[in-house]
C-alpha positions as a Markdown table, in Angstrom:
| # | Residue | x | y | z |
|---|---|---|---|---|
| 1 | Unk | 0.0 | 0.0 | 0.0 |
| 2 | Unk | 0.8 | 3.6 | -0.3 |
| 3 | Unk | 2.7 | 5.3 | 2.1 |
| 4 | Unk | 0.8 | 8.6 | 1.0 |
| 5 | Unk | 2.0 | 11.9 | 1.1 |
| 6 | Unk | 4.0 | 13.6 | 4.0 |
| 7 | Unk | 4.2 | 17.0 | 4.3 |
| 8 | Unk | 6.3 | 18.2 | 7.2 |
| 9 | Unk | 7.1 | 22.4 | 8.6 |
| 10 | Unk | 7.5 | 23.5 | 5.4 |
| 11 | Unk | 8.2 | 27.3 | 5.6 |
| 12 | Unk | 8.7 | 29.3 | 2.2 |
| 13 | Unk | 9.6 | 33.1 | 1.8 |
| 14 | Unk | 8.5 | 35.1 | -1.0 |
| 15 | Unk | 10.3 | 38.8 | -0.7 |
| 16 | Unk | 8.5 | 39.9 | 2.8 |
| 17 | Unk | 5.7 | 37.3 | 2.3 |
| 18 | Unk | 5.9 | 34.5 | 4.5 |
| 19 | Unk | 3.8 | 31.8 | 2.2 |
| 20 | Unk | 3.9 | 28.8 | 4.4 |
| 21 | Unk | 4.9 | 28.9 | 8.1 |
| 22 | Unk | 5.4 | 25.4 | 9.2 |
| 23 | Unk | 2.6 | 23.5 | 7.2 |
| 24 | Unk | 2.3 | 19.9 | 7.9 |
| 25 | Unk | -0.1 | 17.4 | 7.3 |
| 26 | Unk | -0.3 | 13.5 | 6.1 |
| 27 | Unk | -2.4 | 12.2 | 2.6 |
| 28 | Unk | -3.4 | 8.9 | 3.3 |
| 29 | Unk | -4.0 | 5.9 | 1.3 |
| 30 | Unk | -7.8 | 4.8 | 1.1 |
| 31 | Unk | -8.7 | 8.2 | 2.0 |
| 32 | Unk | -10.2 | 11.7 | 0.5 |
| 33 | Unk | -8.2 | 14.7 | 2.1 |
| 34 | Unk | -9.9 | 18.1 | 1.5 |
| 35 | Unk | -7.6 | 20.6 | 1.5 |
| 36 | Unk | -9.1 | 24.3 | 2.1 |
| 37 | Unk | -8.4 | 27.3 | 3.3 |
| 38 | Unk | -8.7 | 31.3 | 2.1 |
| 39 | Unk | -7.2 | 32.7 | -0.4 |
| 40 | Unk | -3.2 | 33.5 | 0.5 |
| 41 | Unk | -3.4 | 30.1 | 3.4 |
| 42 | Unk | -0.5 | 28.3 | 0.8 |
| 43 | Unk | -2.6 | 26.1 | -0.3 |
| 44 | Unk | -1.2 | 26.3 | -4.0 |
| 45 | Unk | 2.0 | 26.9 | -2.9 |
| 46 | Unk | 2.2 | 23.4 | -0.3 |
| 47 | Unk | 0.8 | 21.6 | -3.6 |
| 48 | Unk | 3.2 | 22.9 | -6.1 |
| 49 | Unk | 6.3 | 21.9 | -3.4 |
| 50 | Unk | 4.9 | 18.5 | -3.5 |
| 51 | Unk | 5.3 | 17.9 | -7.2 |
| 52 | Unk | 8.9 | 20.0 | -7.1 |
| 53 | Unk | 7.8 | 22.7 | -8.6 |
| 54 | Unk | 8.8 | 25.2 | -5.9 |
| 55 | Unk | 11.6 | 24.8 | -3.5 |
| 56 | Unk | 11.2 | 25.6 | 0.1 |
| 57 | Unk | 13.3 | 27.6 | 2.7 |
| 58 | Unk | 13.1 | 24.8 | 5.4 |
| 59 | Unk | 11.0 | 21.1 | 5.9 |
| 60 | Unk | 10.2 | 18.2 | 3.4 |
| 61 | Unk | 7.6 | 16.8 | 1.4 |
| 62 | Unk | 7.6 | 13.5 | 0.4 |
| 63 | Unk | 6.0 | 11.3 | -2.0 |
| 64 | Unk | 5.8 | 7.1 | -1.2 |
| 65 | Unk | 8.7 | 8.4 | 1.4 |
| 66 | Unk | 10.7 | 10.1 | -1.2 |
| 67 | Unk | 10.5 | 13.6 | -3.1 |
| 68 | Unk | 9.2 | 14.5 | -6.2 |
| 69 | Unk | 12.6 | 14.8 | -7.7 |
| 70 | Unk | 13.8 | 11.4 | -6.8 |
| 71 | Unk | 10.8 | 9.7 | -8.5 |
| 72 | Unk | 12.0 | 7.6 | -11.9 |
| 73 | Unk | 8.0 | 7.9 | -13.3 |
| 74 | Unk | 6.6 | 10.5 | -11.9 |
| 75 | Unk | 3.3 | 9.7 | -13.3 |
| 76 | Unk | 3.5 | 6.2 | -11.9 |
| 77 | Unk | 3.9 | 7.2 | -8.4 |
| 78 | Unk | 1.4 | 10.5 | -8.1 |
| 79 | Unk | -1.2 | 12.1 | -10.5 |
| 80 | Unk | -1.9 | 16.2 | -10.4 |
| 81 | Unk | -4.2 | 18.9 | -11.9 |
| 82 | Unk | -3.2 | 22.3 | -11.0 |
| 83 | Unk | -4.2 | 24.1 | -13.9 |
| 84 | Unk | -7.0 | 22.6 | -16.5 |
| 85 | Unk | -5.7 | 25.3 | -18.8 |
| 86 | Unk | -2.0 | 23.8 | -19.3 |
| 87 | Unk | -2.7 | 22.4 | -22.4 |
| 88 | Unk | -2.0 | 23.0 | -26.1 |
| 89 | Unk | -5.3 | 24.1 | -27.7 |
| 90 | Unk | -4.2 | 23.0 | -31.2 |
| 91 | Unk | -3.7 | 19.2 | -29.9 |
| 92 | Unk | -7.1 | 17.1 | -29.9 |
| 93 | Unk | -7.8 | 15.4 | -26.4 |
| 94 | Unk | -6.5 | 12.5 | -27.4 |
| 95 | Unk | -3.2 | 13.7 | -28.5 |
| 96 | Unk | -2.4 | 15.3 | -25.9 |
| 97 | Unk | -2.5 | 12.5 | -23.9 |
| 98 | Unk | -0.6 | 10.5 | -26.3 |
| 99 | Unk | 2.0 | 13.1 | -26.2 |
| 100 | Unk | 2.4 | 13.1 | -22.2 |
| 101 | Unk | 2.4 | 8.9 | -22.2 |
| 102 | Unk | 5.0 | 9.3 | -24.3 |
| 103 | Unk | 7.2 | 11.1 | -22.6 |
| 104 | Unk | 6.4 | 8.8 | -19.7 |
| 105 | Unk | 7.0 | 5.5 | -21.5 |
| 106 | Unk | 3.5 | 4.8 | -21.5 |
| 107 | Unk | 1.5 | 2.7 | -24.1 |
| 108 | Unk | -1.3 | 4.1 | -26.2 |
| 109 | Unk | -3.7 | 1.9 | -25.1 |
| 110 | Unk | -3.5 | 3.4 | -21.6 |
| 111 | Unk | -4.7 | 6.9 | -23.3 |
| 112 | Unk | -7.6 | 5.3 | -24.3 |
| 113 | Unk | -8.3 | 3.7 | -21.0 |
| 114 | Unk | -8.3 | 7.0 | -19.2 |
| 115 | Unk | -10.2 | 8.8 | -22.0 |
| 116 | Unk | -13.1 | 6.2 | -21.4 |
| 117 | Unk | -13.0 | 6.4 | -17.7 |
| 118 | Unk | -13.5 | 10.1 | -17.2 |
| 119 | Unk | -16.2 | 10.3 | -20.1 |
| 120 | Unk | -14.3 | 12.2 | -22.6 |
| 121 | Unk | -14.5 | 9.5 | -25.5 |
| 122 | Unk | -16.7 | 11.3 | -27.8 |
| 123 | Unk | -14.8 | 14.4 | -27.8 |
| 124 | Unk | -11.2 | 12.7 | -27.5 |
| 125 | Unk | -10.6 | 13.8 | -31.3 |
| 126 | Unk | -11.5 | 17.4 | -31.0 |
| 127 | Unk | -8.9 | 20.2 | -30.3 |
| 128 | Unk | -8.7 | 20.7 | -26.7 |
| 129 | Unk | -8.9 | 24.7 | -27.6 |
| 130 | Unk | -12.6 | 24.2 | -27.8 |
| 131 | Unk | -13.3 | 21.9 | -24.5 |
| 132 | Unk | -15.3 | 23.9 | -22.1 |
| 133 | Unk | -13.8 | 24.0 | -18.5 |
| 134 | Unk | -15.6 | 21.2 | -17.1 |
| 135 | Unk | -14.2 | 19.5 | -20.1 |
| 136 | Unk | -10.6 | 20.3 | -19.8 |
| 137 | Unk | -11.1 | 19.3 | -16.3 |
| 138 | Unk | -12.1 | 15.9 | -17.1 |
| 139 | Unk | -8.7 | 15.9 | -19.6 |
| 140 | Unk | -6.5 | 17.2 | -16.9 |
| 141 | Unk | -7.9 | 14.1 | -14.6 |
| 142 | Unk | -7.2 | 11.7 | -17.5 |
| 143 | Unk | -3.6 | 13.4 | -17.8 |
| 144 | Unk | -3.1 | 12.8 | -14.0 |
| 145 | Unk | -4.3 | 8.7 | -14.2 |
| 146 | Unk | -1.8 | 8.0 | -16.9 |
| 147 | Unk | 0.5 | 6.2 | -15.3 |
| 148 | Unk | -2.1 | 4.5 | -12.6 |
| 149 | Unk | -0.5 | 5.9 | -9.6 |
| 150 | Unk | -1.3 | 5.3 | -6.2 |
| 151 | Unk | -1.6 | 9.1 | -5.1 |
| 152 | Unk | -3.6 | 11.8 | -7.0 |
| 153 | Unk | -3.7 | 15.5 | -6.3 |
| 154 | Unk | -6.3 | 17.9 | -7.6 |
| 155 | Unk | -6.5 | 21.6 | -7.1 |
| 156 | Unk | -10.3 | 22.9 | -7.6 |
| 157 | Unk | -11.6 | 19.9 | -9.6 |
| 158 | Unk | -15.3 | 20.9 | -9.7 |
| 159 | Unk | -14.4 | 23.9 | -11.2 |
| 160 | Unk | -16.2 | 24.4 | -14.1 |
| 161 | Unk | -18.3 | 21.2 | -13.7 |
| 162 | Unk | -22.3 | 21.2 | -14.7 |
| 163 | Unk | -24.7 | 19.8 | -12.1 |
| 164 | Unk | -23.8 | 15.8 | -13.7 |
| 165 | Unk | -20.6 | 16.5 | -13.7 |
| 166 | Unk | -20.3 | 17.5 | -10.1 |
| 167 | Unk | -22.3 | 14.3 | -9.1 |
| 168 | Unk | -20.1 | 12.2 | -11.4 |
| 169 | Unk | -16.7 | 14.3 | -9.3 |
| 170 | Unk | -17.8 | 13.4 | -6.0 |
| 171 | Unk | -18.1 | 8.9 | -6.8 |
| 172 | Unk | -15.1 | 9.4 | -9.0 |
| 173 | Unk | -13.2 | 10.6 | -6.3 |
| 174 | Unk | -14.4 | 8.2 | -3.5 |
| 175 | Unk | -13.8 | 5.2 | -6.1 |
| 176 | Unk | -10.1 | 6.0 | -6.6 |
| 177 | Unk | -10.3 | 6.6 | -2.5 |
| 178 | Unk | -11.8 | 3.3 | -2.3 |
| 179 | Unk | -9.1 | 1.3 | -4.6 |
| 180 | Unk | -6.8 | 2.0 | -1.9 |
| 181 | Unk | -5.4 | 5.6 | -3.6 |
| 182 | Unk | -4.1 | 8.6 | -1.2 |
| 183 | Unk | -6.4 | 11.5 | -2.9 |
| 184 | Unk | -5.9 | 15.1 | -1.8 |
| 185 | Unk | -8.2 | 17.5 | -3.0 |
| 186 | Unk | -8.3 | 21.4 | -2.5 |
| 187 | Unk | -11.5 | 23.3 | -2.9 |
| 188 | Unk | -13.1 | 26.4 | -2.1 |
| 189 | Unk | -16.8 | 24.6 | -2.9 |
| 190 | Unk | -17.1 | 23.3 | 0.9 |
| 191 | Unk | -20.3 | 21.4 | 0.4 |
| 192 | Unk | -19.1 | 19.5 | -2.0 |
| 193 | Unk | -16.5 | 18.6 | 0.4 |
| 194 | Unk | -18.1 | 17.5 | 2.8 |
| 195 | Unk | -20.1 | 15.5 | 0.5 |
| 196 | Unk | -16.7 | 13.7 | -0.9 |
| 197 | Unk | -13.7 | 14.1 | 1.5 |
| 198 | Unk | -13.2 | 12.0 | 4.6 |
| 199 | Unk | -10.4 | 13.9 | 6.1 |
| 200 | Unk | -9.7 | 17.8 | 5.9 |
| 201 | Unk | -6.9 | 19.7 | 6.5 |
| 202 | Unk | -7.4 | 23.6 | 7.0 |
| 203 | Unk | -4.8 | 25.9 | 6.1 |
| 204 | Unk | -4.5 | 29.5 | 7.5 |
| 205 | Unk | -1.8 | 31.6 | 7.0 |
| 206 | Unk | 0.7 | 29.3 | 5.4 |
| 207 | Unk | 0.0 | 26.1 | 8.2 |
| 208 | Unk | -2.4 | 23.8 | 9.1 |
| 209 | Unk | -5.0 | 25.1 | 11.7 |
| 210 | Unk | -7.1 | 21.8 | 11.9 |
| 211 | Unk | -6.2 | 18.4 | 10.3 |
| 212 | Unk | -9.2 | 15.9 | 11.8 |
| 213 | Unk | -12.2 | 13.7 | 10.1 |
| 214 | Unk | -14.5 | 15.7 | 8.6 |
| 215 | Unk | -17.0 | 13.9 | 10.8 |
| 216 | Unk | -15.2 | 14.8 | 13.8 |
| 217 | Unk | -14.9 | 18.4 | 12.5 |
| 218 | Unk | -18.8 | 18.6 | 12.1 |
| 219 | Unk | -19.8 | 16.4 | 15.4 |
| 220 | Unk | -17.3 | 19.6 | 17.3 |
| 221 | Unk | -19.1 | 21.9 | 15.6 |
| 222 | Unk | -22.2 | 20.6 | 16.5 |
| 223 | Unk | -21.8 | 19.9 | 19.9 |
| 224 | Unk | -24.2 | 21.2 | 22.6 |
| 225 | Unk | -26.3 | 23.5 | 20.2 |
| 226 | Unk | -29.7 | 23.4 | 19.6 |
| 227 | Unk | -32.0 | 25.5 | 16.8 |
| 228 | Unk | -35.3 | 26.9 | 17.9 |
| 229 | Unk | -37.5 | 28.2 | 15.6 |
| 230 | Unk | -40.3 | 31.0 | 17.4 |
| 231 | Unk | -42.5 | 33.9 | 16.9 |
| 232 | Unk | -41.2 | 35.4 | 20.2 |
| 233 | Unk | -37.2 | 35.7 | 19.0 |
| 234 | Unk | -36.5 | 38.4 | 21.4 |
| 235 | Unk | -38.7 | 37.1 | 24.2 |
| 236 | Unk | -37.1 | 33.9 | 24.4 |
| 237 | Unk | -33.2 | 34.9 | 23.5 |
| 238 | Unk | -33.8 | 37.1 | 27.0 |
| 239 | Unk | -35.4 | 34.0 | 28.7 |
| 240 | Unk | -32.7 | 31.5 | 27.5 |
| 241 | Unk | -29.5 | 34.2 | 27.9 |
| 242 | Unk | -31.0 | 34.8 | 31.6 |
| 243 | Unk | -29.6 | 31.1 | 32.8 |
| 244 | Unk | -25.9 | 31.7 | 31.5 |
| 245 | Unk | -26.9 | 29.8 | 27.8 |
| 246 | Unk | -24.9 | 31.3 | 24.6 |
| 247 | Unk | -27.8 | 32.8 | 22.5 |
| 248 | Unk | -27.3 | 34.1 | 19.0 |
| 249 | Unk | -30.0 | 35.1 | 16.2 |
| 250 | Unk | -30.0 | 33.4 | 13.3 |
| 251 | Unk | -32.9 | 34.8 | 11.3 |
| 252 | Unk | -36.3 | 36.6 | 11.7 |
| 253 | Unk | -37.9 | 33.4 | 13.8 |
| 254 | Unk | -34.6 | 31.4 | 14.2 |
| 255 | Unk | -32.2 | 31.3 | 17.2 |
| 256 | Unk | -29.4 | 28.8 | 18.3 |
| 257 | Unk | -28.7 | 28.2 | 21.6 |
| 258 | Unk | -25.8 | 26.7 | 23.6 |
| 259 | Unk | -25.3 | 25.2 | 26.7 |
| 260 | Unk | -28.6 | 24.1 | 27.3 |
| 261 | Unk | -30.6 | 20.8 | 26.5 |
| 262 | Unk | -33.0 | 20.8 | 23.9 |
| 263 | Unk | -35.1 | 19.2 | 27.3 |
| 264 | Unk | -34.2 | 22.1 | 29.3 |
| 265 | Unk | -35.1 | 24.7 | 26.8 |
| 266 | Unk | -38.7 | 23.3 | 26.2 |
| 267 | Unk | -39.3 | 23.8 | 30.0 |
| 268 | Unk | -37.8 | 27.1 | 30.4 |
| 269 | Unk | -39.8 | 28.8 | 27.6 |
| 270 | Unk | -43.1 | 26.8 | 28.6 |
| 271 | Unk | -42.9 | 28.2 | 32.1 |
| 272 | Unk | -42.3 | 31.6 | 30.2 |
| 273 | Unk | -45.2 | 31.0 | 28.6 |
| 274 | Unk | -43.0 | 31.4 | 24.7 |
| 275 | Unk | -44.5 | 30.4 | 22.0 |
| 276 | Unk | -42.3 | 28.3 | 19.5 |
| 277 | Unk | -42.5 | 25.8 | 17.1 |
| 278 | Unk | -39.4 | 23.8 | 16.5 |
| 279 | Unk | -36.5 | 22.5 | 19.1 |
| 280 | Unk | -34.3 | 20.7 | 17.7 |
| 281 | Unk | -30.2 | 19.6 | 18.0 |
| 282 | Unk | -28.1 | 22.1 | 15.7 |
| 283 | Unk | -25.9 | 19.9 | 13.0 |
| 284 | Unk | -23.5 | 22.4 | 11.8 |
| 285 | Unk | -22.4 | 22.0 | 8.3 |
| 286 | Unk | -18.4 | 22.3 | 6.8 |
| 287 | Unk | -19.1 | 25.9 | 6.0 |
| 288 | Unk | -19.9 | 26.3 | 9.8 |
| 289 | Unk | -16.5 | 24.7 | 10.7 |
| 290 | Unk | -14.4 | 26.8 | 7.9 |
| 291 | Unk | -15.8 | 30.1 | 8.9 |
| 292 | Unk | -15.1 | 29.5 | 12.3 |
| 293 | Unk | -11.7 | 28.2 | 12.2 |
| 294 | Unk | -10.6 | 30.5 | 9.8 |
| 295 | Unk | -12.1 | 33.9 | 11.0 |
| 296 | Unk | -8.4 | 35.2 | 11.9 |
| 297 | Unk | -6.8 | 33.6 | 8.7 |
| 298 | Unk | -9.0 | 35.5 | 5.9 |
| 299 | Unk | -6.4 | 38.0 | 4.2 |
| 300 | Unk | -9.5 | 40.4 | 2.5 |
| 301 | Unk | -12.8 | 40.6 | 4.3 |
| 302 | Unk | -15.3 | 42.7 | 2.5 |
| 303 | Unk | -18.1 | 44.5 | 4.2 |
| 304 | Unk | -21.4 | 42.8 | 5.4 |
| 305 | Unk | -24.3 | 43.6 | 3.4 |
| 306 | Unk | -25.7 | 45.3 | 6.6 |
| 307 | Unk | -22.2 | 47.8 | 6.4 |
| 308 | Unk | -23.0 | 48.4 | 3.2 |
| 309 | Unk | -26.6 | 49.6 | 3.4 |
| 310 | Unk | -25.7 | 52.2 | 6.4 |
């Protein structure tokens, strides 16, 4: 089996821009890592150290336990999309391909093998200049399972993608996760991470502020809130807030609540004679685990629409 990717206190200086400040993190085999983060966290930059294409001021990043420059095959040993654009538009689909299995020492057959698997056959003949993104995305994927390898890395894969496509992304993914393949995948689209990846790493500020199970991520999140829905918001948030709970408004007739049962809330606003219509445990979601952990990490924060309107 794989020995995945390692990725250990890589730090990397650009100018007065400190990129990555001691990111680490493991890939697994049999496993979907979401990688995420805002925009300046070094998630490109970690990703493009990993395939050698940037070197780094301290730490390692390995590959099967070696780096990328010490691999024979490259393609045999990891897989990569970084940029679905990285392609010459005068070359059909299939050509392309051709061309990178040869440079690998790969047999033409393979090509074809690839072309059927991510759905591209009819249009493997036509120039690549004309592929829509979603498209070129599926081409890029082909590129990266070439040479079969045992760890594949994507950078925004769903991208471009139409509703089918997306569906099709998120069992793709899990099947090569499933085959025993270490798969890391970075994202901005955080339900459709939750929907693939089984492990998430979250990068802020050039390291890793949370690497856990997505499920453990979500059950953290979750913990000791509950949602209650009522015609008397501000009645009960000052019945509720009275016993110590944390009480916050989340729309017109919505409110969560922590630190107090769902049990003990029933009873409370009963005896306060407030009217509601819904109590129920709160099950936060990925976005409600990103936002949180990365409040302090976001580079640009625009205005709320409520700053706005003043």
């Amino acid at each position: 089996m794989s020995a995945g990717i390692v990725v250990a206190g890589l730090r990397k200086q650009y100018g007065a821009t400190l990129a990555l400040d001691g990111m680490s993190f493991t890939v697994r085999p049999g496993v979907v890592t979401g990688f995420v983060g805002p925009n300046g966290a070094g998630k490109s930059t970690t990703m493009r150290v990993i395939l050698g294409l940037d070197a780094v001021d301290e730490g390692t990043a390995l590959i099967e336990g070696r780096p990328y420059h010490c691999l024979r095959h490259p393609l045999n040993h990891v897989g990569s999309l970084l940029d679905a654009a990285a392609l010459h538009p005068g070359r059909s689909g299939r050509n392309h391909l051709l061309w990178l299995a040869h440079a690998q020492g790969l047999a033409a057959r393979r090509v074809d093998q690839v072309i059927e698997q991510v759905g591209l056959t009819p249009a493997a003949r036509r120039k690549a200049g004309g592929y829509s993104l979603g498209m070129r995305q599926r081409l890029g994927i082909a590129a990266a399972l070439l040479g079969d390898p045992p760890i594949i890395m994507l950078d925004e894969p769903f991208n471009g993608m139409d509703p089918d496509g997306i569906i099709w992304m998120r069992g793709f993914l899990r099947s090569l996760a499933a085959h025993g393949r270490a798969v890391l995948v970075s994202s901005h689209l955080m339900s459709e991470v939750q929907d693939t990846a089984d492990h998430l790493v979250v990068a802020g500020r050039g390291k890793a502020i949370a690497d856990s199970s997505v499920a453990d991520l979500i059950a953290a999140a979750s913990q000791n809130r509950v949602a209650l829905r009522t015609t008397a918001r501000t009645h009960a948030m000052r019945v509720l807030a009275h016993t110590g709970a944390s009480v916050a408004a989340t729309g017109r007739d919505t409110i969560t609540v922590s630190g107090l049962s769902a049990d003990r809330i029933v009873t409370l606003l009963s005896q306060s004679a407030v009217p509601f219509s819904e109590v129920s445990a709160h099950r936060a979601t990925l976005e409600d685990v990103y936002l949180e952990l990365t409040r302090e990490a976001v580079e640009f924060r625009a205005a709320t629409p409520t700053e706005v309107s003043r």
